[in-house]
ZAVEX-473601 format. One record per residue (C-alpha): chain; residue in three letters; z, x, y. Coordinates in pm, whole numbers, padded with zeros to 5 digits. Example, Ala and Ser with C-alpha at 12.3 -4.5 7.8 and 13.67 -1.06 7.14 Angstrom:
# residues 2
chaine->A residu->Ala pz->00780 px->01230 py->-00450
chaine->A residu->Ser pz->00714 px->01367 py->-00106
***
This chain:
# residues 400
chaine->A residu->Unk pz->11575 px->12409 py->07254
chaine->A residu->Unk pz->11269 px->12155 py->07249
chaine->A residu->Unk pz->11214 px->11904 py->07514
chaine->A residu->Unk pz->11123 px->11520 py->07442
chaine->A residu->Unk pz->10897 px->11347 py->07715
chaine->A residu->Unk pz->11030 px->11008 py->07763
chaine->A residu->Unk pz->11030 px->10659 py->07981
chaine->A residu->Unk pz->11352 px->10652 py->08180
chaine->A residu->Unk pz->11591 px->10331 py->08119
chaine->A residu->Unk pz->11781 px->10191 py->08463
chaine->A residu->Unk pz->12095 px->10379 py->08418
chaine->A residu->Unk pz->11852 px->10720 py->08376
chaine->A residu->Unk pz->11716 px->10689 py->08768
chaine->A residu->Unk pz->11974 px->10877 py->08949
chaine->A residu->Unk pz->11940 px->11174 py->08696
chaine->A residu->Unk pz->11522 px->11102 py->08666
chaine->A residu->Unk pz->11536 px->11157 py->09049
chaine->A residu->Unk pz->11746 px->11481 py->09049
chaine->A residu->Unk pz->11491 px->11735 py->08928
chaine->A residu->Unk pz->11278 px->11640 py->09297
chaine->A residu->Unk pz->11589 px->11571 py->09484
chaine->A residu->Unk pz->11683 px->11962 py->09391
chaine->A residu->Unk pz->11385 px->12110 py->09614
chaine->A residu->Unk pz->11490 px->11909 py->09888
chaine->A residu->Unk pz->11847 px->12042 py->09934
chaine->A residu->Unk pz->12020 px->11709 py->09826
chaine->A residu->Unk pz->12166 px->11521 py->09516
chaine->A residu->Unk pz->12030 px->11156 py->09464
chaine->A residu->Unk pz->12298 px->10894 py->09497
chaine->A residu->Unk pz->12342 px->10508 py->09405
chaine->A residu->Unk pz->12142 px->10420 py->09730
chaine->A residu->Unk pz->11832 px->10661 py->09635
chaine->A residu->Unk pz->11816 px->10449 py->09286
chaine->A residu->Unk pz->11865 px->10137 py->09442
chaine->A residu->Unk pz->11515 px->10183 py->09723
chaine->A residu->Unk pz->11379 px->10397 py->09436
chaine->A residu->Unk pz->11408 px->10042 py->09197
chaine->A residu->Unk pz->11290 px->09765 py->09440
chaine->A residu->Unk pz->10938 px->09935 py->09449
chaine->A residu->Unk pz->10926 px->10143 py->09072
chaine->A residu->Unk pz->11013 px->10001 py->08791
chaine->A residu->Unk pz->11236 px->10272 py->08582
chaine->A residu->Unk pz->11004 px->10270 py->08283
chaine->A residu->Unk pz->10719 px->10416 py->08479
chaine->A residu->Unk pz->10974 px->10760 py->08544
chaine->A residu->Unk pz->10871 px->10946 py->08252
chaine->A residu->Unk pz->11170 px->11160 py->08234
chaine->A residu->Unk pz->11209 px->11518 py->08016
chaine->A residu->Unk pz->11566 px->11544 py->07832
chaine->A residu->Unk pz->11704 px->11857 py->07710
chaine->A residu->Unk pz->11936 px->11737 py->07439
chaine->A residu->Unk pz->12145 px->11480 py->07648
chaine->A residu->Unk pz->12009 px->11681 py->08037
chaine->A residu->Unk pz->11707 px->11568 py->08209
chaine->A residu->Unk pz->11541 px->11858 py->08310
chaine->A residu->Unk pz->11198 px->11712 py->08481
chaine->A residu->Unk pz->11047 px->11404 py->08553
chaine->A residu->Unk pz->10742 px->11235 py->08723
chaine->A residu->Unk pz->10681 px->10863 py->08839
chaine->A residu->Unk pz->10400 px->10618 py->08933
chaine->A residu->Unk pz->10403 px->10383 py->09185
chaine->A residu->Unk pz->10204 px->10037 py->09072
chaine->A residu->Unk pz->09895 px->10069 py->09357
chaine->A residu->Unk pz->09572 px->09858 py->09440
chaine->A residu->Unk pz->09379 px->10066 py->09613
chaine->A residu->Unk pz->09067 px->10030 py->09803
chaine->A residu->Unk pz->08724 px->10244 py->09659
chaine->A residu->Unk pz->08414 px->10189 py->09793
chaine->A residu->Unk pz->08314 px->09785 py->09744
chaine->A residu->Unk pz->08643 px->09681 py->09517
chaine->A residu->Unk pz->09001 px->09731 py->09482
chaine->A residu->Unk pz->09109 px->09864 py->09167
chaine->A residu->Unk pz->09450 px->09902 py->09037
chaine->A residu->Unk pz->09601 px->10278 py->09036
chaine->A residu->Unk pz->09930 px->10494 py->08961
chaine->A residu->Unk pz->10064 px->10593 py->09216
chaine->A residu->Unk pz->10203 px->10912 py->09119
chaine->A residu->Unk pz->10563 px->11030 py->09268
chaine->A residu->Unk pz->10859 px->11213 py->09202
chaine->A residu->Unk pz->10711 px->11471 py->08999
chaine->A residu->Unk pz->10984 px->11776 py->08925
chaine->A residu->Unk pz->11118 px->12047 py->08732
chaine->A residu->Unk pz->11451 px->12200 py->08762
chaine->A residu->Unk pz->11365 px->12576 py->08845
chaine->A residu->Unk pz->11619 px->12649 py->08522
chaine->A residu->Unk pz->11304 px->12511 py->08303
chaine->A residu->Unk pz->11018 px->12636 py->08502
chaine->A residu->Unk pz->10734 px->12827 py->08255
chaine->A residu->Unk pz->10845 px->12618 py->07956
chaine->A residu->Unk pz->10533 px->12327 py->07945
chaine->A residu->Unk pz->10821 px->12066 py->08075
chaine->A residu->Unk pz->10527 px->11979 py->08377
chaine->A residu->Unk pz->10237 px->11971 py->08130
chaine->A residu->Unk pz->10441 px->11716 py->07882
chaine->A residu->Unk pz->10493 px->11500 py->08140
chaine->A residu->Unk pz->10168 px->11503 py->08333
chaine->A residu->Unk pz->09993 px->11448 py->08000
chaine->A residu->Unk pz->10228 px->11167 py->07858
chaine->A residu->Unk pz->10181 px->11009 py->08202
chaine->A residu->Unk pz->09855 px->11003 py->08207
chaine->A residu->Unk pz->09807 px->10836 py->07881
chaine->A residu->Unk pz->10073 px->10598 py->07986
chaine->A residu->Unk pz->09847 px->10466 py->08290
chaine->A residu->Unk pz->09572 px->10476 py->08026
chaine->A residu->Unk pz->09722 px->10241 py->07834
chaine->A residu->Unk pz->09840 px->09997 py->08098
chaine->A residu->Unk pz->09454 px->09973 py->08179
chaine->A residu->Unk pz->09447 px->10166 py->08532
chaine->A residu->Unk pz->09167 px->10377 py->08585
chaine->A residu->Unk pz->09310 px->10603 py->08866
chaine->A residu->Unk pz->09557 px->10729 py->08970
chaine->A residu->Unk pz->09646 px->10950 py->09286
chaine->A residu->Unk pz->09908 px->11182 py->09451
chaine->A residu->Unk pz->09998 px->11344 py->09735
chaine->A residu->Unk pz->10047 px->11759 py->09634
chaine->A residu->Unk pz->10299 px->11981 py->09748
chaine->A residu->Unk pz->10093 px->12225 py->09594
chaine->A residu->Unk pz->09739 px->12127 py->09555
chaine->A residu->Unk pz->09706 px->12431 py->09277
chaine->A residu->Unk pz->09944 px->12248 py->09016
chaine->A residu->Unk pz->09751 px->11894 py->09011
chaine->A residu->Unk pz->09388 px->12050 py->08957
chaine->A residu->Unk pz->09494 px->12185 py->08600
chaine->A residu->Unk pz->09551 px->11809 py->08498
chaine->A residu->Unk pz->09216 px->11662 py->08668
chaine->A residu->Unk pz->09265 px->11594 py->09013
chaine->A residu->Unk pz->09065 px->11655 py->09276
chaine->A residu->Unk pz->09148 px->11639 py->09630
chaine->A residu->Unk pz->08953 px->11326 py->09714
chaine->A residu->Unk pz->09029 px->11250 py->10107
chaine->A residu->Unk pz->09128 px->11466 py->10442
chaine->A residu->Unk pz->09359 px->11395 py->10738
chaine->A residu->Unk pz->09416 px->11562 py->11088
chaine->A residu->Unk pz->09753 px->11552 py->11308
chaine->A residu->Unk pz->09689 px->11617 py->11715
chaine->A residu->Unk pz->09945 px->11731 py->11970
chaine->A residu->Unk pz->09751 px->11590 py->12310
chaine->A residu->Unk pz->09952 px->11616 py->12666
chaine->A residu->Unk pz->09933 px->11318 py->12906
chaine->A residu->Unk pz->09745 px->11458 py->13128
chaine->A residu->Unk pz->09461 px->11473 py->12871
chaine->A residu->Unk pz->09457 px->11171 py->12731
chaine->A residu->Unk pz->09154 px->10989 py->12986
chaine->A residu->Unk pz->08934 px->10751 py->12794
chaine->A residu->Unk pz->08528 px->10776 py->12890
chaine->A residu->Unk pz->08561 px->10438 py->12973
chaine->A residu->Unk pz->08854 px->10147 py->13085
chaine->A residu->Unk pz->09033 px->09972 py->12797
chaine->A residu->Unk pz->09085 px->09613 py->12819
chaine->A residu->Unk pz->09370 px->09507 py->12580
chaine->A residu->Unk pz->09278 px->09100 py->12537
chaine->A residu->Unk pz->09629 px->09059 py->12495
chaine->A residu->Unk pz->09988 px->09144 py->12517
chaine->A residu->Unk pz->10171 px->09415 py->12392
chaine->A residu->Unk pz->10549 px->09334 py->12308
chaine->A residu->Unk pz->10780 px->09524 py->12145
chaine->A residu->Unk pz->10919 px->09334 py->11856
chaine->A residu->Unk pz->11266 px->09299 py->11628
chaine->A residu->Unk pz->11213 px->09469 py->11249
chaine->A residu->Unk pz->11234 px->09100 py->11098
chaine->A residu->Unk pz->10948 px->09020 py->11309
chaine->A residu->Unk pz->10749 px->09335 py->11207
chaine->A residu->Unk pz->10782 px->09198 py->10810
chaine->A residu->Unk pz->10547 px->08879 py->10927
chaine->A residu->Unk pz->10354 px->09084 py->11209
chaine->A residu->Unk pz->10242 px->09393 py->11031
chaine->A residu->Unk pz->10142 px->09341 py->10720
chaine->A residu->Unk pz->09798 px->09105 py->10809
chaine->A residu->Unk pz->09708 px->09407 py->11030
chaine->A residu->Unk pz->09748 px->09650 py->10761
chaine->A residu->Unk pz->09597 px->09475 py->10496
chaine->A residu->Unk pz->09246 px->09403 py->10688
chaine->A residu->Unk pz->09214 px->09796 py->10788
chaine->A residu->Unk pz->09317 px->09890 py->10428
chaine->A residu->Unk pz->09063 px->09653 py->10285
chaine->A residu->Unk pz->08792 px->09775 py->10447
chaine->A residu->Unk pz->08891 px->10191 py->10385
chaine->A residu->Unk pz->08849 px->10381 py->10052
chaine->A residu->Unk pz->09188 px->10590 py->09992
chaine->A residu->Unk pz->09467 px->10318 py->10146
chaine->A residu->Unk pz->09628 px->10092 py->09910
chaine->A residu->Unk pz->09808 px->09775 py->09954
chaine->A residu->Unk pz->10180 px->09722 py->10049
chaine->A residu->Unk pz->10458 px->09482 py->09884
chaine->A residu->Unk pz->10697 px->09286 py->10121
chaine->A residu->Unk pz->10952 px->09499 py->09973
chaine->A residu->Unk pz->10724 px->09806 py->09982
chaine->A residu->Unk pz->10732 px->09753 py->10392
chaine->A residu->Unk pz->11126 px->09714 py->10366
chaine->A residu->Unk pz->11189 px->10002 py->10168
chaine->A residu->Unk pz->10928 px->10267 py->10251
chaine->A residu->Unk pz->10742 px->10172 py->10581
chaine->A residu->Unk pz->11008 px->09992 py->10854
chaine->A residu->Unk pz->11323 px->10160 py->10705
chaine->A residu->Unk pz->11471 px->10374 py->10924
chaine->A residu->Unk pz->11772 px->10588 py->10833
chaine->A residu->Unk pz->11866 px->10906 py->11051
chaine->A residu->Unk pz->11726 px->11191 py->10810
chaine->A residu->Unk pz->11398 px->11040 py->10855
chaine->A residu->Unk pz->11379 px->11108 py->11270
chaine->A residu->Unk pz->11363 px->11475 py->11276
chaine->A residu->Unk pz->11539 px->11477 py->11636
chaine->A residu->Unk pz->11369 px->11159 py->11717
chaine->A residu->Unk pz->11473 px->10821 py->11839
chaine->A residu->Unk pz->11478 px->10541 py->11619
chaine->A residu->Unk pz->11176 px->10404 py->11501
chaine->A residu->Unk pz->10963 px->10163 py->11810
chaine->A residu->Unk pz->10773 px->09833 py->11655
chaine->A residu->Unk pz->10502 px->09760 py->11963
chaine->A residu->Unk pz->10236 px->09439 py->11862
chaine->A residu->Unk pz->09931 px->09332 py->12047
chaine->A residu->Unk pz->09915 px->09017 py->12023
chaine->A residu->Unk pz->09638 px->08682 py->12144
chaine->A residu->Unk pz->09712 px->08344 py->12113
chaine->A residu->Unk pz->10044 px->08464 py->11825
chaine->A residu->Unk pz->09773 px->08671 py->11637
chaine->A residu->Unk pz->09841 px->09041 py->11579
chaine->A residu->Unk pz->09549 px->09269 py->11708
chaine->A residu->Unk pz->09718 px->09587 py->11653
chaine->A residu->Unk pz->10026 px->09741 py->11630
chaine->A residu->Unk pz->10215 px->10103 py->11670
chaine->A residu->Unk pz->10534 px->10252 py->11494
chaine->A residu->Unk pz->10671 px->10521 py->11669
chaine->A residu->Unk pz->10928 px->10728 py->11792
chaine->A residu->Unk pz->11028 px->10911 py->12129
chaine->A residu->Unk pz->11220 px->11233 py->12185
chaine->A residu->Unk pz->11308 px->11245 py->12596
chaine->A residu->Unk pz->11365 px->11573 py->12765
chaine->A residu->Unk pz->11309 px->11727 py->13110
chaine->A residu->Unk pz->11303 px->12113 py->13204
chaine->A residu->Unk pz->11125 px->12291 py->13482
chaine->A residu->Unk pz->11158 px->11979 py->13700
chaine->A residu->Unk pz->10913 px->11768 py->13486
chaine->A residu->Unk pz->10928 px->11606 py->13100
chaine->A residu->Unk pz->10897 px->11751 py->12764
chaine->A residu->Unk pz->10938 px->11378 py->12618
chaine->A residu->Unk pz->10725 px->11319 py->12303
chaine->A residu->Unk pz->10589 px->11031 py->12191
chaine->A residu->Unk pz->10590 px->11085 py->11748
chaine->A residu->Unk pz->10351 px->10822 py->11635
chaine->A residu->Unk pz->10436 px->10739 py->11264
chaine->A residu->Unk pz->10097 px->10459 py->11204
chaine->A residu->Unk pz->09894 px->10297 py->11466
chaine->A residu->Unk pz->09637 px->10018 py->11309
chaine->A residu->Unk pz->09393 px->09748 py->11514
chaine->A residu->Unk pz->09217 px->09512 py->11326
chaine->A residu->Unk pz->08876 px->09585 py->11555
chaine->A residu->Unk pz->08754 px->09897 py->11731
chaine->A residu->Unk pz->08903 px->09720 py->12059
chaine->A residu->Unk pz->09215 px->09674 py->11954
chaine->A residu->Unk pz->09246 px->10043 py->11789
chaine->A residu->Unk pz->09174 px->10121 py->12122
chaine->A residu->Unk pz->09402 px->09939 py->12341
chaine->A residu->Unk pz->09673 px->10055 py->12106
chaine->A residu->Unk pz->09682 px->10418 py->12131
chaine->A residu->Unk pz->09540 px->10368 py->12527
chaine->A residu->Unk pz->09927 px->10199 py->12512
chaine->A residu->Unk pz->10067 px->10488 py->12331
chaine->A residu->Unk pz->09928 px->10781 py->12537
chaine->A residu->Unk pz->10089 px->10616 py->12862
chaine->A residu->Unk pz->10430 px->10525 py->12789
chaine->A residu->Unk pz->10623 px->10661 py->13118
chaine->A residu->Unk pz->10849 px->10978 py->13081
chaine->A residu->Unk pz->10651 px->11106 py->12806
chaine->A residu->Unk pz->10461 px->11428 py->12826
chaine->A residu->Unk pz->10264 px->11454 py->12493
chaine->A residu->Unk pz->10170 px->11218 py->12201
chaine->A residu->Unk pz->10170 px->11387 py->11832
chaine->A residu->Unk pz->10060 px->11173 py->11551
chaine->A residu->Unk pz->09984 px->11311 py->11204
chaine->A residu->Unk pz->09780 px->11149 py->10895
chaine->A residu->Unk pz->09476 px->11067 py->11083
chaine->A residu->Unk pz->09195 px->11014 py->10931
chaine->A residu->Unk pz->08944 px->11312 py->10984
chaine->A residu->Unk pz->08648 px->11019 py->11141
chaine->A residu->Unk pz->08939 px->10859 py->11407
chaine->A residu->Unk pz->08787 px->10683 py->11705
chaine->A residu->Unk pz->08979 px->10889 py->11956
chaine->A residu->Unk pz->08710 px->11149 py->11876
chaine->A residu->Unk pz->08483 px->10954 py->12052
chaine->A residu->Unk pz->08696 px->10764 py->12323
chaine->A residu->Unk pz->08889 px->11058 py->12498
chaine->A residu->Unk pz->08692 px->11255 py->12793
chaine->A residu->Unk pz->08826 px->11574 py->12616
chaine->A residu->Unk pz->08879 px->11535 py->12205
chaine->A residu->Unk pz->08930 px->11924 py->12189
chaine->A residu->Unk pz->09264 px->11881 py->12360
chaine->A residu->Unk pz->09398 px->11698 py->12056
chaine->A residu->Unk pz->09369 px->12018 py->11904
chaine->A residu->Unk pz->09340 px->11791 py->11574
chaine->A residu->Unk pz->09413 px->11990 py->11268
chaine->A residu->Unk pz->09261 px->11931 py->10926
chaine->A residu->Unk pz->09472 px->11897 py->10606
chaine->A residu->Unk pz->09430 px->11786 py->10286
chaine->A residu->Unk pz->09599 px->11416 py->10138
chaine->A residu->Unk pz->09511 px->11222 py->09879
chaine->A residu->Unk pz->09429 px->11377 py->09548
chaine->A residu->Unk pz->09262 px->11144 py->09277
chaine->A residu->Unk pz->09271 px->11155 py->08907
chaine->A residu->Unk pz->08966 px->10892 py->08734
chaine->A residu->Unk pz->09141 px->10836 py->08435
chaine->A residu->Unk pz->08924 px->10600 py->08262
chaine->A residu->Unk pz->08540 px->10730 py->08394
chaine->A residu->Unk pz->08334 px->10455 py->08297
chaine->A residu->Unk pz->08566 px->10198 py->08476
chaine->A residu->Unk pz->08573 px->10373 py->08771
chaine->A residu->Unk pz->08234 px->10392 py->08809
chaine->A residu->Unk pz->08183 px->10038 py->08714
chaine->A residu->Unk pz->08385 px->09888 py->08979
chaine->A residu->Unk pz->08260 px->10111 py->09259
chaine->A residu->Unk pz->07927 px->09982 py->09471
chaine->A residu->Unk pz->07656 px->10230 py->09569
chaine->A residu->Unk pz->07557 px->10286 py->09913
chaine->A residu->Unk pz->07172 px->10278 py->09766
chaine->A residu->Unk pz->06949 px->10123 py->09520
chaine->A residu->Unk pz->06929 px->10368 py->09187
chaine->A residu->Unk pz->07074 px->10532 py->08910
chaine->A residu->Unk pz->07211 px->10882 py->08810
chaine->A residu->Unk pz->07313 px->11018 py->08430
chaine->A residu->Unk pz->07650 px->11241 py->08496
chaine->A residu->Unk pz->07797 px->11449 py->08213
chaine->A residu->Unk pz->08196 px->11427 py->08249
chaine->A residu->Unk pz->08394 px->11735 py->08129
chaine->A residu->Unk pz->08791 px->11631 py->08055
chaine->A residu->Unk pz->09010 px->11885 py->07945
chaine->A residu->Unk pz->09359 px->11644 py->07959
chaine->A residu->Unk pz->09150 px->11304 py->07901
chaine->A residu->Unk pz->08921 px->11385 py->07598
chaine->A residu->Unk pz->08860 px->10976 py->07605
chaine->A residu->Unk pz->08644 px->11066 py->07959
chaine->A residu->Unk pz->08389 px->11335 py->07820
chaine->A residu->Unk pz->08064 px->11146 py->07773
chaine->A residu->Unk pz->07749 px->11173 py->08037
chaine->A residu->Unk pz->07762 px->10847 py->08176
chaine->A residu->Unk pz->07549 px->10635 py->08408
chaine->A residu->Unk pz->07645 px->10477 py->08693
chaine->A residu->Unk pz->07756 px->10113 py->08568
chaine->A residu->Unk pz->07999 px->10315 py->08360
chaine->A residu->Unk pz->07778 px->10287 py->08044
chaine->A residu->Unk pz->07797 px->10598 py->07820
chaine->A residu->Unk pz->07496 px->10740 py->07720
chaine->A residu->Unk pz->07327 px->11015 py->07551
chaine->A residu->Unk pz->07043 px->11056 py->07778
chaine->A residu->Unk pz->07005 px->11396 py->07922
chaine->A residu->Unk pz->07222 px->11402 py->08226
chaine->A residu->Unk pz->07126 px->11486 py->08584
chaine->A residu->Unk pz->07432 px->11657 py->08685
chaine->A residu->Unk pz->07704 px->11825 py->08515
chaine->A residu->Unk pz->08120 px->11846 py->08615
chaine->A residu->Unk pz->08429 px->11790 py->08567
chaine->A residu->Unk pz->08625 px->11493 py->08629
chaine->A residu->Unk pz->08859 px->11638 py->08897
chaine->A residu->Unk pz->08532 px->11711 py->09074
chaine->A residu->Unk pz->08398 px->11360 py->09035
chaine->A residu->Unk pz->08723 px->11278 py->09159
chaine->A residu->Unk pz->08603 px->11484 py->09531
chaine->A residu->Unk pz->08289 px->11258 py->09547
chaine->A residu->Unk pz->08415 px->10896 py->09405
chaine->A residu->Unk pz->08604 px->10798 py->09752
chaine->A residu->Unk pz->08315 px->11011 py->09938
chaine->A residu->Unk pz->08553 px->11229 py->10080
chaine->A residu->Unk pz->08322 px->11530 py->09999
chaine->A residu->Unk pz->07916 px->11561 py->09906
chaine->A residu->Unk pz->07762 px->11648 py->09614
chaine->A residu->Unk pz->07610 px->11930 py->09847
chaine->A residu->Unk pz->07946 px->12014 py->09908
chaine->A residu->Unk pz->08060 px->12068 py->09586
chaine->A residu->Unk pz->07707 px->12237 py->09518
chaine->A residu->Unk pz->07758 px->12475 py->09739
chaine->A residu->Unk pz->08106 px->12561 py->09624
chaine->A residu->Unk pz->07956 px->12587 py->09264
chaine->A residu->Unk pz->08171 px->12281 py->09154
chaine->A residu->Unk pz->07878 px->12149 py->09044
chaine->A residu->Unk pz->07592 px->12145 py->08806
chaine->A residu->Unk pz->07242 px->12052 py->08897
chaine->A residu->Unk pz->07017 px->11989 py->08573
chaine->A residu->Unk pz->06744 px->11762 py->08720
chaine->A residu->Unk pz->06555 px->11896 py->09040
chaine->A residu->Unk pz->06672 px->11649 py->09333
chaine->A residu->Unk pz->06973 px->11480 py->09129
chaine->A residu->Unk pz->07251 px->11643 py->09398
chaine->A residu->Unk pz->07027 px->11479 py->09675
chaine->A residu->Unk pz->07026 px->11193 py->09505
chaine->A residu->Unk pz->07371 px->11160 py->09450
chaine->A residu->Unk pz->07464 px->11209 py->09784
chaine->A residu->Unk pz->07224 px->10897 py->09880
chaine->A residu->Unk pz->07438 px->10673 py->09592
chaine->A residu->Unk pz->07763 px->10740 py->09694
chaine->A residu->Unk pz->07791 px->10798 py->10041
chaine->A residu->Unk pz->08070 px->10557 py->10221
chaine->A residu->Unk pz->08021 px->10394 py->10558
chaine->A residu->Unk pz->08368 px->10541 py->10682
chaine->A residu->Unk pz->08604 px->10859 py->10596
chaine->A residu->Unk pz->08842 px->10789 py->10292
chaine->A residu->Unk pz->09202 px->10779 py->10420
chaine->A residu->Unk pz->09554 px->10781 py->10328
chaine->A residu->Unk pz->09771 px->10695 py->10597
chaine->A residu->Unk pz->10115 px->10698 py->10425
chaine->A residu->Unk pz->10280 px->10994 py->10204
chaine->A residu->Unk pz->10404 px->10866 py->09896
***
């Protein structure tokens, strides 16, 4: 039987969210669709149908998020399933491609993902664009180089409060980094402060700590402890879920707060980006034992956009040749106001490599090295490092 690629209608969420819901072990209810339909709009699930069965679907969130010098609007891509009784059929490569023309369409000229498997999302022209690192660092560790003066007061505060509090915090360090995007009211009440029991994994509920001067958020911490004592002394653990300042100080004073909340033996955190401060600030950063992972994948779906919007970190110019497989709107050679052009081009690849470099997440050298890309004049990979290298680590601090 054939399969038709279509946009979901309201009364289609519950079954558009089954075909994900399935690899987690559960069946999607009223109360998934209603969260699911306060921050996605039903006719952004593309949803496949098998006669009257949907058998697969995928979903985009409606993102700005933060490149280097602009904020651009992006699909934030979600939900993305096929029931295992329709695996090997081309039910994932309808969708991915009618999505993709879909956010074409609507005018947004990324779009992004987080991959359960990294190997599906490549074939459709992403490229994993940032990096993140989790640490597991015992008390006892946790010594600054130097004191940490907090210029405020730290308070723990009610969730109402945390809907006014948080989000100014938020938004000034996601301004400022490549790879975060920005968060709805109900986007903080749905997805960020919401705290039902299957998200704790054995944890307490979720902790809402400020620093504040003068009633102005500095920083703030969301977090979770897990007491326990054996051997005479504590196992507690202190799970951070997102710590934020709005100046290196503050950053500082917050987790200083976090590593010494009493009865706790260790603080974990995970989704840090890979340049973190704590690096830098703890006596001993190898006891973090931080571990790299990948996060954020990007897809450029319109090129010359992209690289219209996006400042340079250097005066100059650069001719790239663009190869699209799923986007045949993309392959030009373009130059770096996002002009096409048919002069000879400097470097040649493909967009889910350009997609690596755009957030500067990884080097030209680096993908030179790992033959991802094509050098055609003598000094262009040098050059492009020079163009589009950020002032800070792209990161993605929330799983979406």
């Amino acid at each position: 039987m054939s399969v038709e690629v279509r946009p979901a209608r309201p009364d289609d969420v519950i079954d558009a969210l089954r075909p994900v819901f399935h690899y987690f072990g559960r069946e999607p209810n009223e109360e998934n669709a209603r969260r699911f339909a306060r921050v996605l709009a039903p006719e952004r699930m593309h949803a496949a149908w098998e006669d009257s069965q949907i058998v697969g679907a995928a979903s985009a969130f409606e993102f700005q998020l933060t490149v280097p010098g602009a904020v651009l609007p992006a699909a934030g891509i979600t939900a993305v399933g096929v029931l295992p009784t329709h695996r090997r059929r081309g039910v994932l490569t309808e969708l991915m491609r009618t999505q993709l023309h879909d956010v074409h369409e609507r005018g947004e000229p990324l779009a992004c993902l987080w991959a359960s498997e990294g190997a599906i999302y490549g074939r459709f022209g992403y490229g994993l664009a940032c990096l993140c690192g989790e640490i597991d660092l015992p008390r006892v560790h946790s010594r600054f180089r130097q004191p940490v003066e907090a210029s405020g007061d730290f308070r723990l505060i009610s969730l109402e409060e945390a809907l006014d509090l948080l989000p100014p915090v938020y938004e000034q360090v996601a301004a400022a980094t490549p790879g975060m995007f920005g968060r709805s009211r109900e986007w903080w009440s749905v997805r960020v402060l919401d705290d039902p029991e299957w998200r704790r994994d054995g944890g307490g509920e979720m902790v809402r700590v400020v620093l504040e001067r003068k009633g102005e958020a500095l920083a703030y911490a969301l977090y979770r402890l897990k007491l326990g004592f054996a051997d005479g002394g504590s196992t507690g653990v202190v799970s951070v879920i997102e710590a934020f300042g709005t100046s290196p100080q503050a950053t500082a004073a917050i987790w200083r707060h976090l590593f010494d909340i009493d009865w706790m033996e260790r603080t974990k955190a995970w989704l840090l980006p890979v340049d973190h401060p704590l690096f830098l600030l703890l006596q001993e950063p190898a006891r973090m034992r931080f571990r790299v992972e990948d996060s954020l994948w990007l897809r450029l779906v319109d090129v010359g956009a992209a690289l219209a919007a996006r400042s340079w970190a250097q005066e100059g110019d650069l001719v790239l040749a663009v190869t699209d497989a799923s986007c045949s709107w993309n392959e030009a050679s373009y130059r770096l106001d996002g002009s096409k052009t048919v002069e000879s081009p400097e470097l040649r690849l493909d967009v889910a490599e350009l997609a690596s470099a755009y957030l500067g997440g990884f080097s030209f050298g680096e993908l030179w090295r790992a033959q991802k890309v094509e050098e055609l004049a003598e000094g262009a990979v040098a050059r492009a490092d020079g163009l589009f290298r950020p002032d800070r680590a792209p990161w993605c601090a929330e799983v979406f």
